[in-house]
PLY file of the C-alpha trace (Angstrom):
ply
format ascii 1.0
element vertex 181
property float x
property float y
property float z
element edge 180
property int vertex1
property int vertex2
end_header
-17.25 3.08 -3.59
-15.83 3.37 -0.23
-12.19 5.39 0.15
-10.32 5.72 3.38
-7.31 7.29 3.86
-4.83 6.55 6.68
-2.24 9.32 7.11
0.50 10.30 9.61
3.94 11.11 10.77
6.35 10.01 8.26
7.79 6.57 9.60
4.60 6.17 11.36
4.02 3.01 9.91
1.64 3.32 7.33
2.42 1.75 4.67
3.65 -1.30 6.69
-0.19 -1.32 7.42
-1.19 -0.45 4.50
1.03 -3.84 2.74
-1.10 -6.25 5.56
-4.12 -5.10 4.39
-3.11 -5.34 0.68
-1.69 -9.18 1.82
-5.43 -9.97 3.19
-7.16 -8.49 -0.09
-7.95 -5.36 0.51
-7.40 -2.83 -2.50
-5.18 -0.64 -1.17
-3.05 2.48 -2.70
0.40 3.40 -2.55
1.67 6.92 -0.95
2.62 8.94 -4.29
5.01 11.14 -2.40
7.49 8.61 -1.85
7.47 7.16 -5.25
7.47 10.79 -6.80
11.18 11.02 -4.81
12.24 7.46 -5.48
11.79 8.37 -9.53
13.32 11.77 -9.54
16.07 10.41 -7.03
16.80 7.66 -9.04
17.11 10.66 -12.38
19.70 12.37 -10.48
18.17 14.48 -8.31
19.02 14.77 -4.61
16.58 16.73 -3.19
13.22 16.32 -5.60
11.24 18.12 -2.89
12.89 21.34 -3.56
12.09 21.14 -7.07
9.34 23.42 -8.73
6.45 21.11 -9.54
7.06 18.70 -6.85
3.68 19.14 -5.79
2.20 19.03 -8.74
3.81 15.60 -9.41
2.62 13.65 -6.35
-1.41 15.46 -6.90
-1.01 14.19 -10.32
0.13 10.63 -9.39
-2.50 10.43 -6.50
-5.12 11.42 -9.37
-3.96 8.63 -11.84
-3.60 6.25 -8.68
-7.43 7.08 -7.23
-9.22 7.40 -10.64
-7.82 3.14 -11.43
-8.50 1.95 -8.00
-12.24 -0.37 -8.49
-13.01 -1.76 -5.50
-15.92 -1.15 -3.03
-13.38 -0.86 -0.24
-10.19 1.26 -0.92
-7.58 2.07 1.57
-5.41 5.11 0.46
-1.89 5.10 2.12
-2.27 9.38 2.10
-4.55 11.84 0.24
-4.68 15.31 -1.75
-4.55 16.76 1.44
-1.54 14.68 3.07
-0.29 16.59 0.00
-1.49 20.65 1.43
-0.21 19.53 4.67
3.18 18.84 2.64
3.23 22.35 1.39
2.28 24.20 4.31
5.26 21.89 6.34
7.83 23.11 3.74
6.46 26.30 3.35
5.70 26.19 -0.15
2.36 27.70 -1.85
0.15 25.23 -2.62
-0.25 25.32 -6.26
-3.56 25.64 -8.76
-3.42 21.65 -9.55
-2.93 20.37 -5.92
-5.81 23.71 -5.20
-8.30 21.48 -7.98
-7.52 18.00 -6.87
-8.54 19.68 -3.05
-11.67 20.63 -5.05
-12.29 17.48 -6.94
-11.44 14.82 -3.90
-13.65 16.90 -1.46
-16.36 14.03 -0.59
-14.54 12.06 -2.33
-13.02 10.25 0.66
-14.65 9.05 3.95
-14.56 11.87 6.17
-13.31 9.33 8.92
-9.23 9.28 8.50
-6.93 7.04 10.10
-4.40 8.79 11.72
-1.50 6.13 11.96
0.24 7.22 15.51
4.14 7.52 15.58
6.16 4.16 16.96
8.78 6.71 18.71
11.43 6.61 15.89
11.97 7.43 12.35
14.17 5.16 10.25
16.01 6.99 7.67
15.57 6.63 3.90
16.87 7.88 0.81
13.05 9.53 0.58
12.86 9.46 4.33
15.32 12.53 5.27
13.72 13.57 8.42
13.91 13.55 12.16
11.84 12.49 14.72
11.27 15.93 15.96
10.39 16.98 12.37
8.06 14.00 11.99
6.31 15.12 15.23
6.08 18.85 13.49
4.94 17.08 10.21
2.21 14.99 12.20
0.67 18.22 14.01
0.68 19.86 10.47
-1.15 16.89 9.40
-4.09 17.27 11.74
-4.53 20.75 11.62
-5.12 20.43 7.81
-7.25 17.52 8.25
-9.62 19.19 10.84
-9.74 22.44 8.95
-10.82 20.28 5.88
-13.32 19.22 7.83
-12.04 15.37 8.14
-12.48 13.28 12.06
-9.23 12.12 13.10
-9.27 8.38 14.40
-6.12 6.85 15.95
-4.39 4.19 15.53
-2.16 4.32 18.07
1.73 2.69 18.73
1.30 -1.42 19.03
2.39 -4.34 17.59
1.90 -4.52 12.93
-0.84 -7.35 13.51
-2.73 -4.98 16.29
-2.75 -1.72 14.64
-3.98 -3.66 10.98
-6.94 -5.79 13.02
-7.85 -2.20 14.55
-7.98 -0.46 11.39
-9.91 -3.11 9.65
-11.99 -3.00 12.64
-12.75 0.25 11.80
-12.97 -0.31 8.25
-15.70 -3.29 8.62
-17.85 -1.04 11.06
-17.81 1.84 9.00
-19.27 -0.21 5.52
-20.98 -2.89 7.30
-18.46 -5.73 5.19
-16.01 -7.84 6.40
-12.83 -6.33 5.24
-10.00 -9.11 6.29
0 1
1 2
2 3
3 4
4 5
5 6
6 7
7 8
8 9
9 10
10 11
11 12
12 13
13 14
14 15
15 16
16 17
17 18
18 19
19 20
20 21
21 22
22 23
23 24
24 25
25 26
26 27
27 28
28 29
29 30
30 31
31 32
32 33
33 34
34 35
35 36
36 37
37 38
38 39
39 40
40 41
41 42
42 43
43 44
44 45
45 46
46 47
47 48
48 49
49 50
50 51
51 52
52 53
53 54
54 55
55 56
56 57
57 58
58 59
59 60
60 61
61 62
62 63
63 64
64 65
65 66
66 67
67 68
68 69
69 70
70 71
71 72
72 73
73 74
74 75
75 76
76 77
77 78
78 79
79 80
80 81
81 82
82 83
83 84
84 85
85 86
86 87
87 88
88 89
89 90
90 91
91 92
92 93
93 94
94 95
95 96
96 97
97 98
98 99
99 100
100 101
101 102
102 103
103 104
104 105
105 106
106 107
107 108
108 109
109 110
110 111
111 112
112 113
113 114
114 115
115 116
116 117
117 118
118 119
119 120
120 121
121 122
122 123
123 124
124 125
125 126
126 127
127 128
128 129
129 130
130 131
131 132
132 133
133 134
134 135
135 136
136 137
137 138
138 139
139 140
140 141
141 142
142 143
143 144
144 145
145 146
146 147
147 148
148 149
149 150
150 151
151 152
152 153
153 154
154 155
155 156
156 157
157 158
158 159
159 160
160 161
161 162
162 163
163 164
164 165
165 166
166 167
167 168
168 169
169 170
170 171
171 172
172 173
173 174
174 175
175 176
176 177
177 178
178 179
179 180
């Protein structure tokens, strides 16, 4: 099997991608993160990611996500490591089960990653509480962790939904020699 990952600045526009490519038939998979805070929101809590075990939760969705995806071609809308990048941008330790999914997802993923470029805005969600500024700070944080994983960055830079998807499954039918969409 085949895994990509496409990661970014929060309100990048990832998982707008992401959707197209899952419209043409490509097996994709959904960002944890945001569903993690959607549930525990939706129980009560304002602020999940201040929560002990907030890590934990998304690495352990992203596991149970990756390990039912069965296609030859996946497309991952963030990784175990979108997930360090998470802790080190909120300053929290990253713990012993994010630590072994790192460990278990190294080569598990194409060490090409799409970096999904920000549009020049953020638009606020309930799960989406940051600023552009922040999401700039988030994105740097991002690449540093990718690149000291040992992962190549390749852009996908601000354009038009229909561009940036046609680029990435550009990308996507280069790198396994299949037409993707």
């Amino acid at each position: 099997m085949r895994r990509f990952v496409l990661t970014g600045a929060p309100g990048a526009g990832k998982t707008t991608i992401v959707a197209a490519l899952r419209a043409r038939g490509v097996c994709t998979v959904a960002e944890a993160a945001t569903d993690v805070i959607a549930r525990r929101q939706a129980a009560g809590v304002a602020e999940p990611w201040t929560e002990a075990g907030f890590l934990d939760r998304i690495a352990a969705l992203q596991r149970r996500r990756q390990l039912t995806a069965v296609a030859p071609v996946q497309v991952f809308d963030r990784s175990p490591v979108c997930t360090l990048a998470l802790a080190v941008y909120s300053g929290q330790q990253p713990t012993a089960r994010l630590h072994a999914e790192l460990e278990r997802t190294a080569g598990l993923y194409d060490r090409r990653v799409l970096l999904v470029r920000p549009l020049g805005f953020v638009t606020p969600t309930p799960a989406r509480r940051i600023s552009y500024t922040e999401s700039l700070r988030f994105e740097r944080i991002h690449e540093e962790v990718y690149r000291e994983q040992g992962y190549e960055l390749v852009e996908v830079p601000p354009a038009p939904v229909d561009e940036r998807v046609a680029l990435v499954a550009g990308h996507l039918a280069a790198w396994t020699s299949t037409r993707v969409v």
